[in-house]
C-alpha positions in Angstrom: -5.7 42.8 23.4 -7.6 40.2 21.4 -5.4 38.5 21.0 -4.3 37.8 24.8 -6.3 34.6 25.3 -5.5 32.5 22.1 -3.3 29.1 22.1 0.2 30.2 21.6 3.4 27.9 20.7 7.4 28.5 20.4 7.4 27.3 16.7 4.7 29.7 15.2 2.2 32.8 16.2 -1.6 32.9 15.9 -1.1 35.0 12.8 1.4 32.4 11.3 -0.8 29.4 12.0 -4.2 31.2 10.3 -2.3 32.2 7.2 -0.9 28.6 6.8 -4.4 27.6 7.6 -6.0 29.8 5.2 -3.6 29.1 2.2 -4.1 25.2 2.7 -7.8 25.4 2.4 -7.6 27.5 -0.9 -7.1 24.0 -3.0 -4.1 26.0 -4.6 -1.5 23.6 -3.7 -0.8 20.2 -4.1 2.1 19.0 -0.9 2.1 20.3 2.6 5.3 21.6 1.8 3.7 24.2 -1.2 1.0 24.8 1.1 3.1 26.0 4.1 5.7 27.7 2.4 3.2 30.5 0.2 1.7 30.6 3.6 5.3 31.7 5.3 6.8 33.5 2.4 9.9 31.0 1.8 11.1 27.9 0.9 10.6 25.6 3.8 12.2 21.8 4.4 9.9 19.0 4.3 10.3 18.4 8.3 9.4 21.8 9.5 6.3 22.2 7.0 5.3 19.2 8.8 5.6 20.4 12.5 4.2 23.9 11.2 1.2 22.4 9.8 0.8 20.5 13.0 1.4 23.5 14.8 -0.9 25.4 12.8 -3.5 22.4 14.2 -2.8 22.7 17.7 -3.1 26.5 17.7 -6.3 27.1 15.8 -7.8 23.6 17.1 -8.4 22.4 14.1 -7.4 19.4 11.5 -5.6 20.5 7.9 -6.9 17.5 5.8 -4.0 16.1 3.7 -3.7 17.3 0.7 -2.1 14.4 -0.8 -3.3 11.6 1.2 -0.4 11.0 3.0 -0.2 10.9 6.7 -4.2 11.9 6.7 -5.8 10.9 10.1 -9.0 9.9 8.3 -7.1 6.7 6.7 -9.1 5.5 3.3 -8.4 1.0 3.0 -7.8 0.4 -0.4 -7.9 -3.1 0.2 -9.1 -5.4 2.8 -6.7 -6.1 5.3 -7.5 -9.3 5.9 -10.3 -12.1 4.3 -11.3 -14.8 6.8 -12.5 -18.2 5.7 -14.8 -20.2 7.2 -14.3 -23.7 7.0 -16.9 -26.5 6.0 -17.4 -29.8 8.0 -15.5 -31.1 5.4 -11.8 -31.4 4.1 -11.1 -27.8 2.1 -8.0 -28.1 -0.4 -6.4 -24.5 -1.2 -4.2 -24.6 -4.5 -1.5 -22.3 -3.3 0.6 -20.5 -5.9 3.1 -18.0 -5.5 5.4 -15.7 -7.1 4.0 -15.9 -10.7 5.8 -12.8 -12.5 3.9 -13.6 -15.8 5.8 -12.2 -18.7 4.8 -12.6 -22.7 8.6 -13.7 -23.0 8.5 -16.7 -21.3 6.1 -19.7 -20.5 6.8 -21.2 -17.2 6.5 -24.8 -16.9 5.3 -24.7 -13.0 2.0 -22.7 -14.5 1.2 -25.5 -16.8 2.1 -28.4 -13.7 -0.1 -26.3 -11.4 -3.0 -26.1 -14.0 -2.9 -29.4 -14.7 -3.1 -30.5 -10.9 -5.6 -28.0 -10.2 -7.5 -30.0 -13.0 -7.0 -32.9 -11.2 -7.8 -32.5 -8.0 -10.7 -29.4 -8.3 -9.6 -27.1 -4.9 -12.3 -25.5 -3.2 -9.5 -22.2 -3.5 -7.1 -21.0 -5.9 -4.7 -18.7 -3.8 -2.4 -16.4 -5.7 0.5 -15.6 -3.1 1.2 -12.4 -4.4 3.3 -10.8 -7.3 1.7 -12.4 -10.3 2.3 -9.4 -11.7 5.7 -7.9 -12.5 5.9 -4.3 -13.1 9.1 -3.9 -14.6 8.7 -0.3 -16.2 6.7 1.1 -13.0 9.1 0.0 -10.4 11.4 2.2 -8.0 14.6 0.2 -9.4 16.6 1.4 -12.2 16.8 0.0 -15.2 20.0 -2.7 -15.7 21.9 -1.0 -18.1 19.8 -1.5 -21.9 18.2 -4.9 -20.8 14.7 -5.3 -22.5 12.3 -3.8 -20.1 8.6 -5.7 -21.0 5.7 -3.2 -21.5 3.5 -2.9 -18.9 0.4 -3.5 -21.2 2.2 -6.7 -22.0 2.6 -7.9 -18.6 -1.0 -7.6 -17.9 -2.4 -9.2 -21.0 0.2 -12.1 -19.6 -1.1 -11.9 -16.0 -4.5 -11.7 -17.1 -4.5 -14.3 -19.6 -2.4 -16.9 -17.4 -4.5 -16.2 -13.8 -7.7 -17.1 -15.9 -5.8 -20.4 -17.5 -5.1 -21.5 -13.8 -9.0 -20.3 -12.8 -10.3 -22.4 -15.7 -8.5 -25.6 -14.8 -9.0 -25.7 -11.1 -13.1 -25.0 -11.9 -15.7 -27.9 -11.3 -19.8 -27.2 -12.7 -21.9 -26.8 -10.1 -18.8 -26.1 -7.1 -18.1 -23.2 -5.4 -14.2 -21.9 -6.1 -13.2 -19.4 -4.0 -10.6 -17.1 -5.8 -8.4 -15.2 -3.6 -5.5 -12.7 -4.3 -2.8 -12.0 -1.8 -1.7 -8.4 -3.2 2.8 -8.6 -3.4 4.8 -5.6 -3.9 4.7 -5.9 -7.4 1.2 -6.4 -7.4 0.7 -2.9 -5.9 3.4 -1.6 -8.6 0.3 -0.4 -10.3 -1.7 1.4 -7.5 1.3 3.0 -6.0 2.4 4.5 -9.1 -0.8 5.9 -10.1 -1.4 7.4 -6.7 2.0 9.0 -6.7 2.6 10.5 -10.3 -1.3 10.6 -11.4 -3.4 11.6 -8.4 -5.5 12.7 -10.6 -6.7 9.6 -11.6 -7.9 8.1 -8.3 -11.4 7.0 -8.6 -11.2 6.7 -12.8 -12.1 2.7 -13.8 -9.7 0.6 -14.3 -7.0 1.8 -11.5 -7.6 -0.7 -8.8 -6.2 -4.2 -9.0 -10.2 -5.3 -8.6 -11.0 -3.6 -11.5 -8.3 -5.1 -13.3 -8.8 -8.6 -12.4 -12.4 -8.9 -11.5 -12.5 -12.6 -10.6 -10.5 -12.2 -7.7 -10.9 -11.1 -4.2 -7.5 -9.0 -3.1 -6.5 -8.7 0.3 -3.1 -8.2 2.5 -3.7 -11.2 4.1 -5.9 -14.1 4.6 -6.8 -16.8 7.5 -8.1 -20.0 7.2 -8.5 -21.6 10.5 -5.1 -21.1 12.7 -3.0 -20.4 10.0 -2.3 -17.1 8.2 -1.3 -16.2 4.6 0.3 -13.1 3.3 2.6 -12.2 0.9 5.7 -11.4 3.0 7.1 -10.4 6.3 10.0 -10.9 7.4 13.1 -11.0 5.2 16.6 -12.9 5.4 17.4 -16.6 5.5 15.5 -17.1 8.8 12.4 -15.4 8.0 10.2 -18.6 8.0 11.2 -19.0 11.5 10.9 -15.5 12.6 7.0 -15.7 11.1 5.8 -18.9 12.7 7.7 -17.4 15.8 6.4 -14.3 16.1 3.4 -15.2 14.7 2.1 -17.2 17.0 0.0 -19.4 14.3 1.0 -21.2 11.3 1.9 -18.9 8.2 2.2 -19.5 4.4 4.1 -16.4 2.9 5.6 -15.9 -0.5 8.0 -13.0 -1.8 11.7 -15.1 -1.4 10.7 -17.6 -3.9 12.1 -20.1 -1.2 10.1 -23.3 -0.7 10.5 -25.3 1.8 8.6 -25.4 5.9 9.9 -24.8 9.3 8.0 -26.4 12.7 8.4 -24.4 15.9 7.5 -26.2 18.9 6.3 -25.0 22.2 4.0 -25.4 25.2 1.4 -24.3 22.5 2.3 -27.3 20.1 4.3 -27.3 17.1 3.1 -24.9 14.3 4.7 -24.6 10.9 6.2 -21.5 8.6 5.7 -22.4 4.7 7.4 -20.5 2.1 5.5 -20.6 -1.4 8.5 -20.9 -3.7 7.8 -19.3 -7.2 6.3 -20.3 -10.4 9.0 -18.0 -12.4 12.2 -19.4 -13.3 15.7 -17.7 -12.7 17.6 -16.6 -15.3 15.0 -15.3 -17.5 13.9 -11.8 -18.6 12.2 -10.3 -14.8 15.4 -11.7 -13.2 18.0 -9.7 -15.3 19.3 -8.1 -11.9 20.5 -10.9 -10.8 23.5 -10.2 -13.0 23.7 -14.4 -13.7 24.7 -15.2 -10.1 23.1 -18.3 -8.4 19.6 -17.5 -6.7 18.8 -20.0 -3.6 15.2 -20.0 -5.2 12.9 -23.1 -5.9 10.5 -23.5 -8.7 7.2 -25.0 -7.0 4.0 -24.6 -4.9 1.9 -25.9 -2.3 -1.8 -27.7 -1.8 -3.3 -27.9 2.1 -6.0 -29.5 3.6 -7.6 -28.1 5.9 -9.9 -30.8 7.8 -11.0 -30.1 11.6 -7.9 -28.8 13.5 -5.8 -30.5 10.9 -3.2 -29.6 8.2 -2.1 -31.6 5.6 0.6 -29.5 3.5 2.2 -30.9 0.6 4.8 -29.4 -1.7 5.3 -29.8 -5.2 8.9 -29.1 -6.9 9.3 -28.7 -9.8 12.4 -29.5 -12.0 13.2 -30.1 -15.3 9.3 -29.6 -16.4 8.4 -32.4 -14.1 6.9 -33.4 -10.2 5.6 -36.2 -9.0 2.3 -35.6 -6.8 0.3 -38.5 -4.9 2.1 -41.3 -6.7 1.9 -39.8 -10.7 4.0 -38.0 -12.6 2.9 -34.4 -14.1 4.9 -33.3 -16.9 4.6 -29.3 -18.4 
């Protein structure tokens, strides 16, 4: 008779949903699934823990936080999602690198070239475009057969070491640099994996990509003015014009190590789509999958203006451990 008036569903009873409820909240278990099935007695499948626990929700009108922090409604941002920039009266000159995959195996000419202008010409940003960092050990991707995988530790001492080089060269005394981070997938290599096989470990120093490069400010994305950068979105051999499309703005993205621009007019104007090519160079040890077939990559990066409504965008290529930029030659 008690029992008359209480919230009842198809999928589960009352009784069902307060024992799921009650085992969830003992901190026993460590995945919805564990939690529901010592709650039901049985091994249950991924999908139906999922609309149990909902069920269980609905019925007893009340929320079962995640215990793993996936699919939690109270979402935690790691990172900002996106860093605006106010722009000064005057012209502001972004440094745009991309694509970086620092290694201590190899030196990569484009990082010296891009120091070397950013010495020259003293940006008011230095923009890393995502994936400085590989992650070769820590990635979802097999191995390639018994090709050298670089230690993690190694790759970090690289990115670390190099991201400062390129900080270094592009600072003036007595001028602000901002120093901004786009984060790529590889980037978050680190982060994911920690939060998925150490959960443990959330909150200990030295687990965030802040901690580890403190110099730089990390976000998804980034706009200046009316144009937006990010490390990737679309994909495929039109996705510059699918982002300045759909976008509705002009976009700088990395991630293809492609360089080159695409304009898309309408009654709006004519915006552009810029692809940040890559400091990295094929055929060398983060590449290995590539199994020595031709990439359609480009060794290079970009510097913009930004002055009033205007956009000046110029890209450097570089080949052979050489460019030419504003009339002089830079060699590596």
């Amino acid at each position: 008779m008690g029992h008359r008036n209480r919230p009842t569903t198809s999928l589960i009873s009352y009784e069902t949903a307060n024992k799921i409820a009650t085992t969830w909240n003992t901190g026993k278990y460590n995945t919805c699934v564990e939690a529901v099935s010592a709650a039901m007695g049985k091994e249950v499948k991924t999908r139906n823990a999922f609309a149990y626990r909902r069920a269980a929700e609905e019925i007893l009108g009340i929320e079962l936080k995640s215990l793993t922090g996936y699919g939690d409604r109270s979402i935690k941002i790691a990172h900002p999602e996106r860093i605006m920039v106010d722009l000064p009266q005057k012209a502001f000159v972004v440094l745009a690198t991309s694509d970086h995959h620092y290694t201590t195996r190899h030196h990569w000419d484009a990082h010296d070239i891009a120091c070397k202008i950013a010495d020259a010409i003293k940006p008011d940003m230095m923009l890393i475009g995502g994936d400085a960092l590989n992650g070769d050990t820590i990635s979802r991707y097999g191995r390639t057969g018994w090709e050298e995988q670089e230690p993690l530790a190694d790759e970090y001492g690289a990115t670390s070491h190099y991201t400062e080089e390129l900080r270094a060269a592009a600072r003036k005394p007595g001028k602000k640099l901002l120093l901004k981070w786009l984060i790529g997938n590889h980037d978050h290599r680190i982060e994911k994996y920690l939060s998925s096989q150490a959960p443990m470990m959330e909150g200990m120093p030295g687990t965030t990509l802040e901690e580890l490069f403190p110099r730089w400010d990390f976000s998804w994305s980034m706009q200046i003015g009316d144009m937006i950068f990010k490390h990737r979105w679309h994909n495929g051999i039109h996705a510059a014009y699918n982002n300045v499309l759909r976008s509705g703005v002009n976009m700088y993205t990395g991630h293809l190590h492609r360089m080159h621009s695409v304009p898309y007019t309408d009654y709006r104007g004519t915006r552009w789509a810029y692809e940040g090519g890559t400091l990295a160079e094929p055929g060398t040890l983060p590449f290995e999958y590539l199994e020595h077939n031709p990439a359609n990559w480009q060794t290079g990066f970009w510097v913009f203006t930004f002055e009033g409504d205007q956009i000046a965008a110029e890209s450097i290529r570089v080949e052979d451990g050489r460019t030419m930029f504003r009339g002089k030659v830079y060699k590596a």
